[in-house]
C-alpha positions as CSV (number, residue, x, y, z in Angstrom):
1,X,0.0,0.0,0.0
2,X,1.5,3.4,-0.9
3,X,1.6,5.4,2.0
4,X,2.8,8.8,0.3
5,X,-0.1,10.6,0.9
6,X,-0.1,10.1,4.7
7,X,3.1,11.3,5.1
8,X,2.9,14.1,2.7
9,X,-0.5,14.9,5.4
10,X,2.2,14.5,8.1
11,X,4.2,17.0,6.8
12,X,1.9,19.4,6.6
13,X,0.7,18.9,9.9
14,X,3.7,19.1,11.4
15,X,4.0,22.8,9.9
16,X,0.3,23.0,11.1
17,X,-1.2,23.9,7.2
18,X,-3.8,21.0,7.7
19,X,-7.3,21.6,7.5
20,X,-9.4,19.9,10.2
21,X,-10.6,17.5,7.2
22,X,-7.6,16.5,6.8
23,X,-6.7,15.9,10.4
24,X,-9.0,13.7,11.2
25,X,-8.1,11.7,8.1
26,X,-4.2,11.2,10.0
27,X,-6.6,10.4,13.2
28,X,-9.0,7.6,11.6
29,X,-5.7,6.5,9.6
30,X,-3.5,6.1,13.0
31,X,-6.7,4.3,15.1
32,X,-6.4,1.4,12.2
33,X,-3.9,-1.8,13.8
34,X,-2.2,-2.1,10.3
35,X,0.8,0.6,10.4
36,X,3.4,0.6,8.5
37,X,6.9,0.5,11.0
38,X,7.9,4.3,9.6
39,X,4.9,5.9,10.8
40,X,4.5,4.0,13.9
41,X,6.0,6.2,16.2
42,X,3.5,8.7,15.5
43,X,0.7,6.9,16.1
44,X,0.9,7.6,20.3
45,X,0.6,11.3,19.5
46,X,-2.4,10.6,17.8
47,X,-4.2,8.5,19.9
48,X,-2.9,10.3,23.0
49,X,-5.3,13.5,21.6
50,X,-7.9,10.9,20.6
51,X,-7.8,10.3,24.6
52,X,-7.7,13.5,25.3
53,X,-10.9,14.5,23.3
54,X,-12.8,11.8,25.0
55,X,-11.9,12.3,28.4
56,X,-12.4,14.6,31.4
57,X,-13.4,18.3,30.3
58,X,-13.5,21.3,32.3
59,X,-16.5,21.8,34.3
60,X,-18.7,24.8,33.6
61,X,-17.8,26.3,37.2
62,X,-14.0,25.8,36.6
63,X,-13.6,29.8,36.5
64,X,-15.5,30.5,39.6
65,X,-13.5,27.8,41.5
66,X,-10.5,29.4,40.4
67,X,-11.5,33.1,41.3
68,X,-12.6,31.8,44.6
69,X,-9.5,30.5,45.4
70,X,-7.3,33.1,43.9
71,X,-9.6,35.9,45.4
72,X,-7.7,38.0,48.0
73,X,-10.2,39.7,50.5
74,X,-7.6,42.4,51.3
75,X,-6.3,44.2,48.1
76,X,-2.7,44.9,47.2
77,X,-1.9,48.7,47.8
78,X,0.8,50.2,45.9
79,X,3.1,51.8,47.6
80,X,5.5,54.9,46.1
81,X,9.1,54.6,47.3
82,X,10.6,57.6,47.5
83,X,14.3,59.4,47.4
84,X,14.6,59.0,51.4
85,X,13.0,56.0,51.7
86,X,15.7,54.6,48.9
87,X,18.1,56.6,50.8
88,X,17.4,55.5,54.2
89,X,20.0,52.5,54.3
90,X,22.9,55.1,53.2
91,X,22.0,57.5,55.8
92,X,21.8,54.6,58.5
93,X,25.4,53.9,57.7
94,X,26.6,57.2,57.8
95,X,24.9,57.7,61.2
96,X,26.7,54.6,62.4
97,X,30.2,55.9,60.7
98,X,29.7,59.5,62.4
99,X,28.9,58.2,65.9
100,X,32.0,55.5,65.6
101,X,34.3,58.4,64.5
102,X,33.0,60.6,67.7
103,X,33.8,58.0,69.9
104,X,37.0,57.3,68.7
105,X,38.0,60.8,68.4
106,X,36.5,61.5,72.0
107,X,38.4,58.2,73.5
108,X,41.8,59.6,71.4
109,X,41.0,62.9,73.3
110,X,41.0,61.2,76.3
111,X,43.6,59.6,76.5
112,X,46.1,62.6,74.9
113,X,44.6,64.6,77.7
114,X,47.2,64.6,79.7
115,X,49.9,65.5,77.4
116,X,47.8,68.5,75.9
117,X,47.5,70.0,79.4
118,X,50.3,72.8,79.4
119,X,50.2,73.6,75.7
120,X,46.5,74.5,75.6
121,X,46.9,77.4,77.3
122,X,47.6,80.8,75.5
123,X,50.5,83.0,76.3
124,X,49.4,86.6,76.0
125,X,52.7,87.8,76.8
126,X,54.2,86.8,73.7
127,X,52.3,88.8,71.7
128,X,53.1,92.4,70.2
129,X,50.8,95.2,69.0
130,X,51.7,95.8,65.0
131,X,50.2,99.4,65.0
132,X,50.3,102.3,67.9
133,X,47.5,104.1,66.5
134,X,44.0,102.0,66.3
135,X,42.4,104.6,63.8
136,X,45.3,103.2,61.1
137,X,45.0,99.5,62.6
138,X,40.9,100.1,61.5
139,X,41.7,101.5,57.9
140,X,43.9,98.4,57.4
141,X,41.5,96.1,58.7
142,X,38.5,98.0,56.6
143,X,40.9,98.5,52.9
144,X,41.0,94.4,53.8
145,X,37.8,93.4,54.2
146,X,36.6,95.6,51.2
147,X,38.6,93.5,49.0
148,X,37.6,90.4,50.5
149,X,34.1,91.5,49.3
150,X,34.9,92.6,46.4
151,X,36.3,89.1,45.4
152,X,33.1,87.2,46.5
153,X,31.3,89.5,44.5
154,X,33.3,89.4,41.2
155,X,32.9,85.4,41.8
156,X,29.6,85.4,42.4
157,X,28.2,87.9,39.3
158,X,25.1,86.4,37.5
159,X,25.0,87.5,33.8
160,X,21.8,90.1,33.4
161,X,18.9,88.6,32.9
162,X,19.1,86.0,36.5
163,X,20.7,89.9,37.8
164,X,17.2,91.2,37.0
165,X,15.1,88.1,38.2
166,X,16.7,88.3,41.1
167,X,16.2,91.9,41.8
168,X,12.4,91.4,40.4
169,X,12.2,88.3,43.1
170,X,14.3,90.4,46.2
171,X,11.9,93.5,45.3
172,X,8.5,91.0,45.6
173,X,10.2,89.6,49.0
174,X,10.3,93.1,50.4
175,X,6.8,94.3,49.5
């Protein structure tokens, strides 16, 4: 018997371009006892989904058994994890680093007390006054400070238009 047709079917099904038609011809031809040896080992596929047809089916209250026992009473909040709470490990550990430094500097403080003892005190007599007059100690002391000022404010100068926003926003503070 020529069995080119059957296996031309199973080649077809096997890429799954079979019509049902032609599916249930492989299923009638794999329920017959007469198979040739090179298509016997497909013949447990086919009646294994014969078997399958046949046998136990899903009840029609299947989906209510399985939302009752899937259904939670309480439902799942979400919850938003913020920057601190992410955060919150890192700062633990640099709490824990600060108060180990503190102790160790306090117990290093301790312990160096002793040798500290005469050279923590400050010997005024050393010291010499620079200027006899106070009115030219002040203009030295005021010519410094002025440049000191100057220099934070060279360093600091916003190009003009944030220079007007913040005159706009220092003027709205003051009203």
């Amino acid at each position: 018997m020529d069995y080119k047709y059957i296996e031309q079917l199973m080649e077809r099904y096997w890429q799954g371009t079979t019509t049902l038609e032609e599916e249930q011809i492989l299923h009638t031809f794999f329920r017959q006892k007469d198979i040739p040896a090179g298509l016997q080992r497909f013949r447990d596929v086919f009646i294994c989904m014969d078997r399958m047809k046949d046998g136990e089916t899903l009840g029609d209250d299947f989906d209510a058994r399985i939302l009752a026992m899937t259904a939670d009473e309480q439902p799942v909040k979400a919850r938003t994890i913020t920057m601190r709470r992410r955060m919150m490990p890192l700062f633990k550990a640099a709490a824990v680093v600060a108060i180990v430094v503190t102790l160790g500097n306090a117990a290093q403080m301790s312990f160096r007390q002793e040798s500290y003892a005469d050279t923590d005190e400050i010997n005024y007599t050393g010291y010499e006054d620079t200027f006899s007059d106070p009115s030219m100690a002040y203009d030295k002391v005021h010519n410094a400070l002025e440049l000191v000022s100057e220099g934070i404010s060279s360093a600091q100068r916003p190009d003009s238009a944030t220079a007007a926003m913040t005159l706009q926003n220092d003027s709205i503070r003051l009203k």
